[in-house]
VOMAR-600198 format. One line per 10 residues: number of its first residue (from 0); their letters; for each residue x, y, z of C-alpha. Coordinates in steps of 0.25 Angstrom, whole numbers, plus 5000, padded with zeros to 4 digits. Each point is the difference from the previous one (the first is absolute). Layout:
NUM = A = X/Y/Z; ...
***
This chain:
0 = XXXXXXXXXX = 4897/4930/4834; 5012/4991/5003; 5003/5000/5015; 5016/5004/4997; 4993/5013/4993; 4991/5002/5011; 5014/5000/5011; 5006/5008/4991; 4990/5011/4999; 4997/5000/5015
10 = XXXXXXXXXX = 5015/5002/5003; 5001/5011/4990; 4989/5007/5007; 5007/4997/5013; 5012/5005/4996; 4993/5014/4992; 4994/5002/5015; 5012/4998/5007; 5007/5010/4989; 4990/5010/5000
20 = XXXXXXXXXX = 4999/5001/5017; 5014/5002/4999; 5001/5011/4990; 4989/5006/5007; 5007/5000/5014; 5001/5008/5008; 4991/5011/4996; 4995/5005/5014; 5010/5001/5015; 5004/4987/5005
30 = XXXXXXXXXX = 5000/5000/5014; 5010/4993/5009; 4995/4994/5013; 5011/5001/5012; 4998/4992/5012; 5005/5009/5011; 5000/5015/5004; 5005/5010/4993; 5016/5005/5002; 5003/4986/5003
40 = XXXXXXXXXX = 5012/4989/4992; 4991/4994/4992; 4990/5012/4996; 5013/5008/4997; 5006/4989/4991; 4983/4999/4994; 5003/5013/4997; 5013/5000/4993; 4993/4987/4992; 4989/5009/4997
50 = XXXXXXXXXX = 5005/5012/4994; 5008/4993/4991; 4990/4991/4995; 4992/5012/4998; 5012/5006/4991; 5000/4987/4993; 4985/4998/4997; 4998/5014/4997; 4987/4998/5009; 4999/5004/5016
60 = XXXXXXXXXX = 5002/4992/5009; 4992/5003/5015; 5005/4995/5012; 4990/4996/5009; 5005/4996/5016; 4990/4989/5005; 5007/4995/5013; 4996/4992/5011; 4999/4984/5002; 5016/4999/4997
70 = XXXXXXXXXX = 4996/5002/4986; 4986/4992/4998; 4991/5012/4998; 5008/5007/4988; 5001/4985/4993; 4987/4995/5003; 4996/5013/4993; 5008/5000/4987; 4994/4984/5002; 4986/5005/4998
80 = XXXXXXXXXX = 5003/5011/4988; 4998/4999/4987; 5009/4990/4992; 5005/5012/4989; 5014/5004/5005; 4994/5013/5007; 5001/4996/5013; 5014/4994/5004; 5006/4995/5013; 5013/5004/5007
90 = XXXXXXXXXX = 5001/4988/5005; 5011/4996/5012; 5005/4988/5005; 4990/4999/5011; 4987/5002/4990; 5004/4992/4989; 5008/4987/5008; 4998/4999/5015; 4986/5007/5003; 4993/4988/4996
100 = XXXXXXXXXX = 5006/4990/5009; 4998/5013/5012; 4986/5002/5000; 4989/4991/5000; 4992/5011/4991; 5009/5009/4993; 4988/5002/4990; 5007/4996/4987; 5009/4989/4997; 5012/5004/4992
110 = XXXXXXXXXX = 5002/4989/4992; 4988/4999/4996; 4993/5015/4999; 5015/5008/4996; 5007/4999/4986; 5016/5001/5002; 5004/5013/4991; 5013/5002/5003; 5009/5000/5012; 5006/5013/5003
120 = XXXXXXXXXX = 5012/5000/5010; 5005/4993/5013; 5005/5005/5015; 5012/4993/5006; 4999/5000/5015; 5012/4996/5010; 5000/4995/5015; 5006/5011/5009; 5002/4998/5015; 5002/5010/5011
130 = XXXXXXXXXX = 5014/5003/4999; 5000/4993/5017; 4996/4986/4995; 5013/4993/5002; 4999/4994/4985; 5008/5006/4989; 4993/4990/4990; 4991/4991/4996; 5005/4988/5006; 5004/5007/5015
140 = XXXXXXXXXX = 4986/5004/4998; 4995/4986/4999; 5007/4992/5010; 4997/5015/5009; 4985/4994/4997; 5003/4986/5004; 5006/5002/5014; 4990/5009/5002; 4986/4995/4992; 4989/5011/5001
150 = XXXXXXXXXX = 5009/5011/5008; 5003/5006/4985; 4989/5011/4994; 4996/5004/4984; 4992/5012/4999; 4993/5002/4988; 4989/5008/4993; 4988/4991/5004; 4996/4989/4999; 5000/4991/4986
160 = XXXXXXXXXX = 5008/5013/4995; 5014/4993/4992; 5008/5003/5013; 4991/4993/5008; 5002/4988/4988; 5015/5004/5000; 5002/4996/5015; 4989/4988/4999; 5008/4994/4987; 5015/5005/5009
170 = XXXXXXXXXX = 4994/4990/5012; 4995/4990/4991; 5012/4996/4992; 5009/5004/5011; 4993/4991/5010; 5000/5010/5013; 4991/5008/5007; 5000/5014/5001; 4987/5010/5003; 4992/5009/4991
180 = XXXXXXXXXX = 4997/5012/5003; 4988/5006/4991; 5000/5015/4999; 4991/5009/4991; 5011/5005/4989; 5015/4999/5000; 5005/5013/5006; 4994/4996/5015; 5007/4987/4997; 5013/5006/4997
190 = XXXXXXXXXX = 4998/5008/5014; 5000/4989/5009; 5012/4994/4992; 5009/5013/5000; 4994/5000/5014; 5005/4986/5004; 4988/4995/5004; 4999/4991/4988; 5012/4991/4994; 4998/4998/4986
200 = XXXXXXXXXX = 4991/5007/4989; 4997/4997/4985; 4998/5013/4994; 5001/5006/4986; 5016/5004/4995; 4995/5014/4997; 4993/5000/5013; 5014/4995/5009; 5010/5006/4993; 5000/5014/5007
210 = XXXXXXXXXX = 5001/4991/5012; 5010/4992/4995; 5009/5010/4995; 5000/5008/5014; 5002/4985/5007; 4987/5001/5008; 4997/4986/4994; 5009/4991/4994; 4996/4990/4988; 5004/4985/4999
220 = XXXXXXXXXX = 4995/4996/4988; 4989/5003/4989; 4988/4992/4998; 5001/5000/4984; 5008/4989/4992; 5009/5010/4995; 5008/5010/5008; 4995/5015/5001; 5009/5009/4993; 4995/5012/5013
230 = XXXXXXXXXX = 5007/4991/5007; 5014/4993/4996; 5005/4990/5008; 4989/4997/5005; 4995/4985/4998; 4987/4995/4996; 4994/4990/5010; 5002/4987/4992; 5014/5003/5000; 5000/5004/5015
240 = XXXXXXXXXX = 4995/4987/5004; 4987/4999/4997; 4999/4991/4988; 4986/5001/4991; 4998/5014/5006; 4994/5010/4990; 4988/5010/5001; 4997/5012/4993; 4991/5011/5003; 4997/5002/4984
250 = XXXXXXXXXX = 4988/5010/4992; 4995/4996/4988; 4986/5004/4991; 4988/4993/4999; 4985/5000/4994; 4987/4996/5001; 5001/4984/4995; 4993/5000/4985; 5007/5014/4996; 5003/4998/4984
260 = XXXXXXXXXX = 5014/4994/4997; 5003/5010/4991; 4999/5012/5011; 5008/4991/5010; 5011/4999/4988; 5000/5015/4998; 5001/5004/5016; 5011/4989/5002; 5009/5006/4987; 4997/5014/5005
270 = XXXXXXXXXX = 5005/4998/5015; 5012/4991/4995; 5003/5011/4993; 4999/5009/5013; 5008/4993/5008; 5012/4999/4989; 5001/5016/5000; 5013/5004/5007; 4992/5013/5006; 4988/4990/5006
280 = XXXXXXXXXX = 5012/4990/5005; 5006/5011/5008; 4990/5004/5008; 4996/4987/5002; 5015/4997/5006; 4997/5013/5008; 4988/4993/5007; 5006/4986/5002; 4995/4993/4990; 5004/4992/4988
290 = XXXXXXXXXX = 4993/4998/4986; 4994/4986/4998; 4995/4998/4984; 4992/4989/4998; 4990/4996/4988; 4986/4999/5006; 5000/4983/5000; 5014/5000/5006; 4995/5010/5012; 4987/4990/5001
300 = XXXXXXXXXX = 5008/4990/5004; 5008/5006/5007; 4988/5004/5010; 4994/4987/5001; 5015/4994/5005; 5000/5013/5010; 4986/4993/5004; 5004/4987/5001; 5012/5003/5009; 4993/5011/5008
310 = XXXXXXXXXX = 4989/4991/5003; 5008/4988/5005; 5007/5008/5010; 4989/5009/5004; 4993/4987/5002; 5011/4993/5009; 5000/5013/5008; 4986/5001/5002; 4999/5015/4998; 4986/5005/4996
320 = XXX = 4996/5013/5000; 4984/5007/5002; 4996/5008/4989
***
């Protein structure tokens, strides 16, 4: 038998596999694997994320809340399932980009053991200060920070969170010092800040904006490259005077690493698809957060540059956390 007749039979079969797992999915529930409690952002917006997908698949679609370890235990766990497109992972920025560089044994490694699906949506955040701090912008808060290097405080919701990153990446490109304050969530953050016993905070716009609105906080700048529209007027921090600045706190779906092409395909189309419907676009402007599309090979990339720049900084700042 020639060897171009043996290739070409073998990719047939390939391709007749490839055809027949996707006709075939899904014929039993998916479940969709949340790394933090119940009632919270990200399990609410899982949640939104899941019922449409389970419109569009005609299938149920579980979800399963798995928190602990900032997101390791639900991702080492949809690491370990089956590669058959049943076990999927709500995955965060934290979990899919910056764990790895956190912890010495997050029990997976997302570049390796997780499958990019599709990215799902992003959360702008924005720098607000204690209305008291004599700064009414980024650059009085700079040279504020200069005449006075470690007096300034940033709370955030713990450490390695993405407002602890915020405040690391604001003091790196910035060149100041200002103290971080860790706290277990972001409302005891907002507290002390409303409270004046912290200067600064990067929090989540739907978070802040009640504050904002009734002038408890007031915001300088946005941490996105593209100015929020919750809150006209105000600048991003590259604008302000932070050149380079960017960070998104971003959630996007994943699977078990071998998972079949053709079911990644399908998932991808059906949550693109999602996210283009004015109804789901709504209520995902009512939580904060904006749709982001990608193919599956363009949100792999993109994960593997969050790596890359998370993991220098983290790096350069030294920050490690125990599992």
């Amino acid at each position: 038998m020639p060897a171009w007749f043996r290739k070409a039979a073998a990719g047939a079969l390939l391709w007749m596999a490839a055809a027949a797992a996707l006709g075939a999915y899904p014929d039993k529930p998916v479940r969709l694997v949340v790394p933090f409690p119940p009632g919270g952002a990200t399990d609410l917006l899982a949640r939104e994320i899941g019922n449409a997908l389970q419109a569009r698949l005609q299938q149920t679609v579980v979800i399963e809340n798995r928190p602990g370890a900032g997101g390791n235990i639900a991702a080492a766990a949809v690491a370990r399932a089956p590669a058959d497109g049943y076990t999927l992972l709500f995955g965060t920025f934290g979990s899919l980009a910056v764990n790895k560089s956190l912890y010495d044994k997050p029990g997976y490694d997302p570049l390796k053991d997780l499958a990019a699906v599709a990215s799902v949506a992003y959360l702008p955040n924005v720098l607000v200060v204690h209305p008291d701090v004599p700064a009414r912008n980024v650059a009085e808060l700079l040279a504020l920070a200069k005449r006075e290097p470690g007096k300034l405080t940033y709370g955030s919701f713990g450490a390695g969170s993405s407002s602890h990153l915020a405040g690391e990446l604001f003091t790196h490109l910035a060149g100041v010092r200002i103290e971080h304050v860790p706290y277990k969530g972001s409302a005891p953050a907002m507290t002390d800040l409303i409270g004046g016993r912290l200067t600064m905070m990067f929090d989540s716009i739907s978070t802040a904006l009640p504050y904002v609105r009734d002038g408890r906080v007031r915001p300088l700048a946005v941490t996105t490259q593209k100015p929020a529209e919750q809150l006209p007027g105000v600048p991003t921090l590259a604008d302000a005077g932070v050149p380079g600045y960017e960070l998104t706190a971003w959630f996007g779906v994943a699977a078990p690493t071998g998972t079949p092409r053709p079911v990644i395909e399908r998932l991808n189309a059906e949550i693109n698809a999602s996210l283009r419907q004015p109804e789901l676009v709504g209520k995902l402007a009512r939580q904060g957060t904006v749709p982001f599309v990608s193919t599956p090979d363009q949100f792999g990339g993109y994960i593997r540059t969050q790596y890359q720049k998370w993991d220098a900084l983290i790096k350069s700042a030294g920050i490690r956390l125990d599992q």
